[in-house]
C-alpha positions in Angstrom: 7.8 90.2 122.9 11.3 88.5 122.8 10.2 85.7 124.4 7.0 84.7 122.8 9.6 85.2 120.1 11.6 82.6 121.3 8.7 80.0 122.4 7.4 80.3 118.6 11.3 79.4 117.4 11.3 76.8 119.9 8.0 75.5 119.0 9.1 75.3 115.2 12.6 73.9 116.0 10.8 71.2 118.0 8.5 70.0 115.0 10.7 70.4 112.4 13.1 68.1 114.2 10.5 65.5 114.9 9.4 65.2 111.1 12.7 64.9 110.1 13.6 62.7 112.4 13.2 58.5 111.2 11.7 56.1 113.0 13.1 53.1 113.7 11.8 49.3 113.5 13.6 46.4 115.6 12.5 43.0 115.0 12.7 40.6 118.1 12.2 37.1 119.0 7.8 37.5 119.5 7.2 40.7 117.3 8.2 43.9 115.4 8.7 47.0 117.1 8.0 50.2 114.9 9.3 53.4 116.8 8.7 56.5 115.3 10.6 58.8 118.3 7.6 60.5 118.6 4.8 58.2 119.5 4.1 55.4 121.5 5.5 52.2 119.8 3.6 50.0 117.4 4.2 46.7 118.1 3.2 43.7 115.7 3.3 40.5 117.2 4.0 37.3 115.2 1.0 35.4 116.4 -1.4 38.6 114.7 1.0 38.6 111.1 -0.7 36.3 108.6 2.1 37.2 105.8 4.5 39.6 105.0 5.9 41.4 101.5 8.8 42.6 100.2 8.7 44.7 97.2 9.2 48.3 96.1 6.9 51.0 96.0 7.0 54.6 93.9 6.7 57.5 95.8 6.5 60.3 93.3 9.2 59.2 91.0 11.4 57.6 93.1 11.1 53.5 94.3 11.8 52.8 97.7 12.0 49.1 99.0 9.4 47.8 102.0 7.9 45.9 103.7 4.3 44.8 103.4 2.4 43.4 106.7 -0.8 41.5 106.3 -2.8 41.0 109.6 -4.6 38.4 110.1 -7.5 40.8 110.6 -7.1 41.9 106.9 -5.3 45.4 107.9 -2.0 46.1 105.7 0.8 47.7 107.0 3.5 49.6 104.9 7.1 49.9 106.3 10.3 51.2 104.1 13.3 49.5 104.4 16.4 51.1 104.6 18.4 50.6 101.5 21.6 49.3 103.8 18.9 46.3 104.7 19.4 43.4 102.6 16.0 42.1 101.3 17.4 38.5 101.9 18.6 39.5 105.1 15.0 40.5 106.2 13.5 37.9 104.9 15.3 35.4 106.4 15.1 37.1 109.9 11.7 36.7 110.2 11.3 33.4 108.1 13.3 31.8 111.2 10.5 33.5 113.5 8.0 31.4 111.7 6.8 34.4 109.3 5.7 33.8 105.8 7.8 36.4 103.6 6.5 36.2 99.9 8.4 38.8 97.8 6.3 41.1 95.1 7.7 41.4 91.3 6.0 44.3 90.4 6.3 47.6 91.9 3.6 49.3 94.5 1.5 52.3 94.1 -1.1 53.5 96.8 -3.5 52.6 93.4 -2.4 49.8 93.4 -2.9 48.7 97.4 -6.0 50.0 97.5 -6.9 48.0 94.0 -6.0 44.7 95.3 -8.7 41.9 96.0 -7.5 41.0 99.2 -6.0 37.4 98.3 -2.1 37.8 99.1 -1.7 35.1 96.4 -3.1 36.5 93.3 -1.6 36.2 90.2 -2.8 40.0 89.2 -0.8 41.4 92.0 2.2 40.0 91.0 3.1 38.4 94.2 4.4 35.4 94.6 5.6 32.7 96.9 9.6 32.6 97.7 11.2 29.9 96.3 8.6 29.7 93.2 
């Protein structure tokens, strides 16, 4: 009894610790590397991004900044960003990796992603190109 005790306390230590724990994502010379401590790594290479976002998104009633990746194949890709992260910084990484980084004025709902027409530069989804 104690120790099927102990195995369920174990058990529940165990997955409590891996939802709290945060994944992290390491951008490198060919791709970005999402590692979420748990699971194998999701890797993105450069050659399969077509564009990426930055923006902010609401989560309940908080806004939380991320990162938006747009596959070629069509597939989006959500990623928060830290708030220690510098928007600028990110973008700049992975401009000089050859990555389009267009940065969203308006703020993200899941509504709103799933709303969207599919053409990263329309004007009703407030993105728009850096530098414009």
């Amino acid at each position: 009894m104690i120790a099927a005790g102990g195995i369920v306390i174990l058990c529940l230590i165990v997955l409590v610790g891996s939802y709290l724990m945060p994944f992290t994502v390491k951008i490198t010379d060919e791709e970005i590397v999402v590692d979420d401590l748990g699971d194998t790594p999701t890797v993105y290479r450069f050659k399969t991004i077509d564009h990426c976002e930055t923006g902010n998104m609401l989560v309940g009633s908080e806004t939380y900044s991320v990162l938006v990746i747009e596959l070629k194949n069509g597939d989006r890709e959500i990623i928060g960003v830290a708030p220690a992260v510098s928007k600028e910084v990110l973008r700049q990484t992975l401009g000089q990796r050859g990555v389009n980084v267009l940065t969203r004025s308006d703020t993200l709902s899941e509504r709103a992603l799933e709303d969207e027409n599919g053409d990263p530069y329309s004007h009703s989804t407030g993105i728009r190109k850096e530098g414009k």
